[in-house]
N, C-alpha and C positions, 0 to 999 in steps of 0.2 A: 504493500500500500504506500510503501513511503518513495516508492517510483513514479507515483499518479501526482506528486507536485514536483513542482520547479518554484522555483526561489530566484530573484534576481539577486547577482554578486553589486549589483548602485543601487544606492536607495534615489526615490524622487525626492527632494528637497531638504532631505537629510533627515528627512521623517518617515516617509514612507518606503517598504519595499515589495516590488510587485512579485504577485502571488498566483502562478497559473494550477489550477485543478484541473485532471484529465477524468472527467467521470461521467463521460460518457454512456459506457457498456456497462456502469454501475446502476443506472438507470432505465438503459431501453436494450433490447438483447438484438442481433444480427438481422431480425424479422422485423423489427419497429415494435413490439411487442414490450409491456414492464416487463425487467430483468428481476429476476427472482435471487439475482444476488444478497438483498436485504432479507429476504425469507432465510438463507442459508448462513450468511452472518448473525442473524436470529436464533435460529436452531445451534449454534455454536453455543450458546451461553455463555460467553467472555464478555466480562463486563468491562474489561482493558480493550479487548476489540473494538466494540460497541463506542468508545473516546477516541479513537482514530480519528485527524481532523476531517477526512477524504471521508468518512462511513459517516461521521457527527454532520456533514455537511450535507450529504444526499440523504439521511434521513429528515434532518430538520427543512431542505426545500420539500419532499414531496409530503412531508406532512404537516407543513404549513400553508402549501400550493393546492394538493388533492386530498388528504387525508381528514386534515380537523374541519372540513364545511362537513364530508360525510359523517363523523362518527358525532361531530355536533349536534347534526339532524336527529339523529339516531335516541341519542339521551335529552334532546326537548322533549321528544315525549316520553321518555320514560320522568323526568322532571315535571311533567305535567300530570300524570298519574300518579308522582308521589305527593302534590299538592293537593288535588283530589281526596285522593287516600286520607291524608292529615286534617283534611276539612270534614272530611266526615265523622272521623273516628274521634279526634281529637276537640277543633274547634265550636263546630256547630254540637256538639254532643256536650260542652258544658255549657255554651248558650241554652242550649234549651232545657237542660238540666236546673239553670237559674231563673228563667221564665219559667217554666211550671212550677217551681218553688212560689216563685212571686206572686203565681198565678192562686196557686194552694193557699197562700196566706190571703189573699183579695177574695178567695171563695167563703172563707170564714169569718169576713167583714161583712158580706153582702147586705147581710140585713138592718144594718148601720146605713148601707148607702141609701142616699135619694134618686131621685129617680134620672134626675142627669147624671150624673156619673155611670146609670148602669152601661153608655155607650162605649167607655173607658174599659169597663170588665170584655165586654165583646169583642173591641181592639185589641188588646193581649191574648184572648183565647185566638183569633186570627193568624196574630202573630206568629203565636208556640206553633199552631196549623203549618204555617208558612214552612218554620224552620224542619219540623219532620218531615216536611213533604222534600226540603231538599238534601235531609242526612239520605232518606230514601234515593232520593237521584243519584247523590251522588258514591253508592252503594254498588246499584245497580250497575253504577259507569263500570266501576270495579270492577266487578264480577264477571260484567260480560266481556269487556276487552281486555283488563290489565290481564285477567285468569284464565281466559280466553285464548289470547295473547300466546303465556306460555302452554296453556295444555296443547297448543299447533306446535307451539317451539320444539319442545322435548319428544313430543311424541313423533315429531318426525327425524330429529336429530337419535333418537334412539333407533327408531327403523334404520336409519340410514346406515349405524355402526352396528346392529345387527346383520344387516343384508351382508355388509364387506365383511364382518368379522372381527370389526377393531374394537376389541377388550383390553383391560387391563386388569391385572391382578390387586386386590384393597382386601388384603387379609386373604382369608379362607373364600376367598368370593369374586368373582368375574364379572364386571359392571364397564359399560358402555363408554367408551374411550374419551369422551367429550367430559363426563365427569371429573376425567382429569386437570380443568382449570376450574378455580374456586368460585368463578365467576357462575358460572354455570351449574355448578352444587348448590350456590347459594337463590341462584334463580329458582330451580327446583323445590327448595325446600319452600321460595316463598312461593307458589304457585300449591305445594300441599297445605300451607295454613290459611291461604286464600280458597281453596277448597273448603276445607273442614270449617270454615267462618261461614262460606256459602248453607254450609246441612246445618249450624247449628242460631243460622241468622235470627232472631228474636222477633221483627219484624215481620217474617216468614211465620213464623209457628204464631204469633199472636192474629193474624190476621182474622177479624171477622170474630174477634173473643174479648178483645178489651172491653171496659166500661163504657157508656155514656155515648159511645158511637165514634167514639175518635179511630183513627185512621192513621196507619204506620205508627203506631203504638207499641211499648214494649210491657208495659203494667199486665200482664198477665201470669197465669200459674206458667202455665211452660215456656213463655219466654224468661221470667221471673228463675226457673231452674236453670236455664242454660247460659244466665247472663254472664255467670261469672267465667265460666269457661270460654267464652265467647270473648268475654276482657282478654285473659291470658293470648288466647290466640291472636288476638289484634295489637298486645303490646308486642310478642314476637314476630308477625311480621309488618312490624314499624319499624324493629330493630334493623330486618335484614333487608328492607328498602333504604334505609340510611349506610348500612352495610354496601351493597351495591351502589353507593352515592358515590363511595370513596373511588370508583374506577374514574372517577374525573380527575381524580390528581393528576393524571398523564399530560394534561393541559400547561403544568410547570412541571420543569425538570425536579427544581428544588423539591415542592411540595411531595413530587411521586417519591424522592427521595427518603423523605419525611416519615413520609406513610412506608416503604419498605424496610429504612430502621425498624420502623417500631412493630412492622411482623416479625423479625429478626431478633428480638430480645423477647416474646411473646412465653417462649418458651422457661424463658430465667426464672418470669414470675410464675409461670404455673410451679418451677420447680420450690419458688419459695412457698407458693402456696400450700401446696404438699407437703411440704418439713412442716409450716404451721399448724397445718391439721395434723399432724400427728404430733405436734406438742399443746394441744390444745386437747385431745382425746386423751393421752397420759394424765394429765392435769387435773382433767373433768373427773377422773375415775379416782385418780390419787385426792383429791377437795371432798369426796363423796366419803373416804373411808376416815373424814376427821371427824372425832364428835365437837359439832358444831350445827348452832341453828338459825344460818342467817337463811332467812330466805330466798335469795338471789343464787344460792348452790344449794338448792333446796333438789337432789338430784342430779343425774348423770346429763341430762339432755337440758335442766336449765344451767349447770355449769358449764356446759360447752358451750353456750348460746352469751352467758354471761364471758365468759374465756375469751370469743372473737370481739364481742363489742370493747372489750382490755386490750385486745390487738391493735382495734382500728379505732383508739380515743371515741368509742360511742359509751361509755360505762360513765354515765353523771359523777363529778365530785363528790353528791352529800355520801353516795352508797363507799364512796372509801372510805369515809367515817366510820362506818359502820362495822367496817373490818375491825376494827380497834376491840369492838367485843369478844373478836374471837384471836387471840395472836397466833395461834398456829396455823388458821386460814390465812390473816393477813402474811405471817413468815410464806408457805405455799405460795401467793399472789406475787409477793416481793421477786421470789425466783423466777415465776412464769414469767412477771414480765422483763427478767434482767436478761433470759434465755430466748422469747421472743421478739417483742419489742428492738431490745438494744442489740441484742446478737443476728438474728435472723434479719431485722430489718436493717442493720449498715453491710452485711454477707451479701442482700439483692444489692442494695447501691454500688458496691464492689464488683458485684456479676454485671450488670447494667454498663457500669464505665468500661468494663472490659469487653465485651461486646459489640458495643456501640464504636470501641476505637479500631475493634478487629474490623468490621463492616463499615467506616465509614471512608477509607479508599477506595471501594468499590461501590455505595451507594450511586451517585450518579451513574454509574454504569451499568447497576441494574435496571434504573430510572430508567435509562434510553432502551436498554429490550423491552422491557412494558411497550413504552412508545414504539419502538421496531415493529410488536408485535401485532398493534394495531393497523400501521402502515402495510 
């Protein structure tokens, strides 16, 4: 690659020196055809390749020339279903949560009111009307295209690696070679919780059962049962539509860079997290066999519960006081947190900087495969 420049021996003005790049057949192959060169610099995995000034240059023209108008298109609308999504689920759902409250408390004034103001009560029930009719809309927007959407995606990206045979081994198990980028794991799973929200929608089951004659309604016995499972599954895939937000980083070098550090130490924390659970489970069972009766380790499962919140400063001040009653618990606490706290938590910031300096001469150059990969 370092043959595709020429360099002038004079500069121009005693500032400049002219810089010719031969990159040609880097970009179009002997037919006039894109050259798959960048595909194959890609599939290299060199993140030193990938900073070559000749490869850093034909990636950032064609994917600043051809690549980011398309892949921009692409995530408008998936940026547009996640606004959707967050308008139904999240925003208009406590608006209307606080209008029917308002509402609830003006129904039990009624009889206090005069007769002009009852035009007032009829305005707010409109209202609240209003607002279900468009968490309803924009539900349905959901369901039918975002989950729509991928049930065409996967189901035919699975045929296709079916038909050819392209598997890949994930443990004891043979799964469809596309799975291989997490991009795509992570679309799947949101398209199963976008399902399972569809069968267990509240709206759906309440139909034609609520009180009073209202419409897209959720106050019913079986929506009423399903609501909370129906939360769970709408916070998890809220998660992994913001999850899937993060493939925008490829927009900046830096940022992708950003976001690849911090998959790359991902692993440190789980490992701290792991030693804490298991010094948090020793603890829980060693506090359990003192005689002592505070009640905050009243028990194996509320000392473990009380143990993490001593982890992570969520344990209020008064309840240390409290330890004073007992000093053999208090002595126990003193160690737990000299062993986690102090020990365990400067061990990850130690793993973290170690890490972060191992991968941070090649950050940028994993940055630019992302970007390659899209190109």
């Amino acid at each position: 690659l370092d043959g595709l420049v020429w360099r002038s021996r004079t500069t121009e003005g005693g500032l400049r020196r002219r810089v010719n790049y031969y990159i040609k057949h880097l970009v179009v192959d002997s037919n006039g055809e894109f050259s798959p060169a960048i595909e194959w610099i890609t599939e290299a995995r060199d993140p030193k390749l990938v900073c070559h000034p000749v490869v850093a240059m034909v990636t950032d023209m064609v994917w600043s020339r051809v690549a980011f108008r398309s892949f921009l298109f692409g995530k408008t609308w998936f940026l547009f279903t996640l606004c959707v999504f967050v308008l139904s689920q999240s925003v208009l759902k406590d608006v209307e949560h606080d209008m029917a409250a308002s509402q609830a408390a003006t129904d039990q004034a009624e009889q206090r009111l005069v007769a002009g103001q009852e035009d007032v009560v009829v305005q707010a029930e409109n209202h609240v009307q209003s607002i279900r009719i468009a968490i309803f809309a924009c539900r349905c927007f959901i369901y039918v295209f975002c989950l729509g959407e991928g049930l065409a995606y996967h189901a035919k990206r699975t045929l296709r690696d079916c038909r050819n045979r392209d598997f890949v081994r994930f443990k004891y198990a043979r799964i469809p070679e596309y799975f291989s980028k997490w991009q795509d794991t992570t679309s799947f799973f949101l398209m199963l919780s976008l399902f399972l929200m569809l069968c267990m929608e509240p709206i759906f089951h309440c139909a034609g059962k609520t009180d009073g004659g209202v419409i897209f309604g959720e106050d019913c016995a079986a929506g009423q049962d399903l609501l909370f499972t129906y939360s769970v599954m709408s916070t998890l895939a809220t998660l992994l539509f913001f999850l899937l937000l993060t493939d925008l980083s490829v927009f900046s070098t830096r940022v992708s860079a950003f976001v690849l550090c911090c998959g790359r130490v991902v692993s440190e924390v789980l490992l701290f997290l792991f030693g804490l659970t298991f010094f948090v489970v020793a603890f829980a069972c060693a506090v359990c066999t003192l005689e002592q009766d505070n009640p905050d380790f009243d028990g194996v499962a509320m000392s473990f519960l009380q143990l993490f919140k001593i982890s992570f400063g969520m344990f209020s001040g008064e309840r240390f006081y409290q330890l004073e009653e007992s000093p053999a618990l208090m002595a126990a606490i003193f160690i737990f947190v000299a062993t986690s706290v102090v020990f365990l938590t400067n061990l990850l910031i130690a793993q973290l900087n170690c890490a972060y300096q191992a991968s941070y001469l090649d950050m940028v150059g994993f940055a630019r495969l992302n970007r390659g990969k899209i190109v």
